[in-house]
N, C-alpha and C positions, 0 to 999 in steps of 0.2 A: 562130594566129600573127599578126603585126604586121601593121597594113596599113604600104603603100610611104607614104613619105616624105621629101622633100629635104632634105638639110643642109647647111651651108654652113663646119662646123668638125668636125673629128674627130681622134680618138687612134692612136696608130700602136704596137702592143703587140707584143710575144713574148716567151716564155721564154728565162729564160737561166740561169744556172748547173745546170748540167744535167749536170754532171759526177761524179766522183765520189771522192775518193783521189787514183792518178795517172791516171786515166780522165778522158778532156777530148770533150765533146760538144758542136759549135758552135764558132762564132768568138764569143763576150760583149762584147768589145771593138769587134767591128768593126760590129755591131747593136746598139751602146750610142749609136752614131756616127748611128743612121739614126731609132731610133723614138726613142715620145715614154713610155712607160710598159714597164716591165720586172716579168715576171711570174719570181720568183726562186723556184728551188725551196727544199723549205723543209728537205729530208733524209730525208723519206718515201717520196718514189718517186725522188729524187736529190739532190743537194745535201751538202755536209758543214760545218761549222764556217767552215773556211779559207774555203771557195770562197764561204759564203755573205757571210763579211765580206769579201771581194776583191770583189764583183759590188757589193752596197752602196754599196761607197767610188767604185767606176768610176761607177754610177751618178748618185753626188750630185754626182760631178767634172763631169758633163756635163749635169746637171741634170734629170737623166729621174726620172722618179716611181716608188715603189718598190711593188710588189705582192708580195701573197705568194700564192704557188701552190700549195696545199693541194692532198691526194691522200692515199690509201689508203698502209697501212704495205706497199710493196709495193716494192724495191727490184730482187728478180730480174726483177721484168715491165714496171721503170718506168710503174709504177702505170696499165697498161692493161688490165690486169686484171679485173672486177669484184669485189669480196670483199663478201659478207652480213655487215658490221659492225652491232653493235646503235646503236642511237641514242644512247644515253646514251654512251657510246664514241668514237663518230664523232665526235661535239660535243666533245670530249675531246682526241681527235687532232689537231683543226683548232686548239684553242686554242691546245695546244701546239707545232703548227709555227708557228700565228702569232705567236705570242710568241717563239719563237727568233730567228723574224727581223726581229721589230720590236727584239731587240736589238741586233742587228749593223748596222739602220738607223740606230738612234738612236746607235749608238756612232760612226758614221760623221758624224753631223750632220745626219740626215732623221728619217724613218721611214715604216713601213707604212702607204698610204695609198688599200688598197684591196684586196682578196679576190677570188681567181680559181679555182674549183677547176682540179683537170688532169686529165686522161684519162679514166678509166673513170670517178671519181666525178662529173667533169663531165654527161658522155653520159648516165651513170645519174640524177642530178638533173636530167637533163631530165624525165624521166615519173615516176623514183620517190618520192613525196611524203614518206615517210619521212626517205629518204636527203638530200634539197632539206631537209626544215625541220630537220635534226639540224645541217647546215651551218648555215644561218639562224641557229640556235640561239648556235652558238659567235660567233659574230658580236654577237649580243644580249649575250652572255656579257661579254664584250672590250670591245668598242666599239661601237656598236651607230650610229657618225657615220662608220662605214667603207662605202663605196659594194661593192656585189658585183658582177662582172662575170660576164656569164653570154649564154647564148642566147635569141634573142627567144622569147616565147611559154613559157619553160621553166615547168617546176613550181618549180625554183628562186630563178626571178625574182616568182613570185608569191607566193610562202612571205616572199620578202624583203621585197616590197611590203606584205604581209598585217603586217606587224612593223615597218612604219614607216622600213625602211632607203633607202638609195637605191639605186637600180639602174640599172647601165649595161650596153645592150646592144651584142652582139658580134657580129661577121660575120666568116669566115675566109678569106683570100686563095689560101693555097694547097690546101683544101679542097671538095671537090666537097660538094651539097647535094643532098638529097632532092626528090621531091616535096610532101613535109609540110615543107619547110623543114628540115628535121634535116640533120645529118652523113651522107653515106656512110660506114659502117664502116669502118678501115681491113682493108686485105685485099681488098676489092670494088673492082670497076672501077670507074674515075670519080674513086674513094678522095683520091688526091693530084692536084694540079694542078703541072708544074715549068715551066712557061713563063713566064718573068718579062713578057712585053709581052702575053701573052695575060690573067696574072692582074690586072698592073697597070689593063689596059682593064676587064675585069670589074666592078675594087672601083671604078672610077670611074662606072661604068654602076650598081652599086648605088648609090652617094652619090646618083647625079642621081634616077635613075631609085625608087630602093627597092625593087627587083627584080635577082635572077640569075636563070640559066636552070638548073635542074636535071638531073642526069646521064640523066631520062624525055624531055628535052628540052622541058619545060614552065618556062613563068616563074613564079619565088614568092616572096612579098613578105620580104624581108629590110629591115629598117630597124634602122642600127646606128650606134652613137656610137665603135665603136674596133673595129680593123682588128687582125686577130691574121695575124703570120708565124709561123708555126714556126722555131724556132733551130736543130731539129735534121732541118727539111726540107734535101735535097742543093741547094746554092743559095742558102742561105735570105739571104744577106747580097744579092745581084746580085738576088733577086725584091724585098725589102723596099727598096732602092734605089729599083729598077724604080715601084713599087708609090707612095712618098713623091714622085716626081718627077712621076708620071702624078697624081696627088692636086692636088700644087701647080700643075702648068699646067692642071687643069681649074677653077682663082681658088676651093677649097676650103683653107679653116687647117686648120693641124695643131699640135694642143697637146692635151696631157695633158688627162683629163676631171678628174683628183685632182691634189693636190698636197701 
């Protein structure tokens, strides 16, 4: 994993359009308002047509940078799932969510301007090499000047690096961490963090410091260029608040790592 490191600018990220139909998850709007980068679902594990061009346009209106949020064809489990897609497949699936919504970017007057998987394939491209470079792949595929957003240390971040892309690491606010630095599972205690002045002190303590404390109660090195909220953590607008105001009085910038 990363060693610790200080930084003096960072990206402030979460998913949004996360909806579905007439199913509404999150406030989009009101954490359009706060971060600096928006990880839009692409219609695989959420997301649909309307909603992805309504997040888009809110987006370019406010000037936030557009991501697409790749994930497994997995809609009943909002892609928490993990599914054994074959490679050839998966690089397949990612093209095609990324290109839906780099249409609905560019229709709106931006575009995709950067690759995030979500859930299960995220966690899973941490260690699955397969799974990380079939990702990788669609990205070569596409565009291969698009940054991927991923966890320190992943197999996915070294797959990307291995292929000349750029890579931006991620650290999570409202998520508890490992002693290896990984995610706690959802489900497991630690799992979720919902204290917005507890999480806000954390991610500023990473920024300075490039260390949390793990749910073993050990410190481990986290170094990260963009700060992920959950949009559909309970809170998630009053923790990323919380989170952007404790950032700015610690004299760290906050601006998109893409544009």
């Amino acid at each position: 994993m990363s060693e610790p490191r200080t930084t003096s600018v960072v990206d402030l990220n979460s998913d949004l359009g996360e909806g579905f139909g007439i199913w509404v998850l999150g406030d989009d709007d009101a954490l359009l308002d706060v971060i600096t980068s928006a990880n839009v679902a692409c219609g695989f594990h959420a997301g649909d047509p309307d909603i992805m061009r309504r997040v888009c346009e809110a987006a370019v209106s406010r000037g936030v940078a557009i991501g697409a949020q790749v994930g497994y064809r997995d809609l009943a489990g909002f892609g928490r799932r993990s599914i054994d897609v074959d490679a050839a497949s998966l690089t397949n699936d990612v093209i095609y969510q990324l290109a839906a919504l780099d249409g609905f970017a560019r229709v709106a007057g931006s575009r995709v301007s950067y690759v995030k998987p979500h859930g299960a394939l995220y966690n899973r491209a941490v260690h699955d090499h397969d799974q990380a470079a079939a990702v990788v792949a669609a990205l070569v595929a596409y565009d291969s000047t698009l940054p991927l957003l991923g966890l320190p240390g992943s197999a996915l971040l070294h797959h990307a690096e291995q292929a000349g892309l750029t890579t931006v690491t991620e650290a999570f606010a409202d998520r508890g961490y490992t002693a290896q630095a990984t995610l706690v599972p959802r489900g497991q205690p630690g799992a979720l963090l919902d204290d917005p002045a507890l999480v806000a002190e954390r991610m500023v303590q990473m920024l300075v410091t490039g260390r949390v404390r793990s749910v073993e109660g050990v410190e481990v090195a986290v170094a990260a260029r963009s700060i992920c909220v959950h949009g559909d953590t309970p809170g998630a607008v009053t923790m990323a608040i919380a989170v952007r105001k404790a950032i700015a009085e610690a004299g760290i910038d906050i601006r998109a790592f893409a544009s």
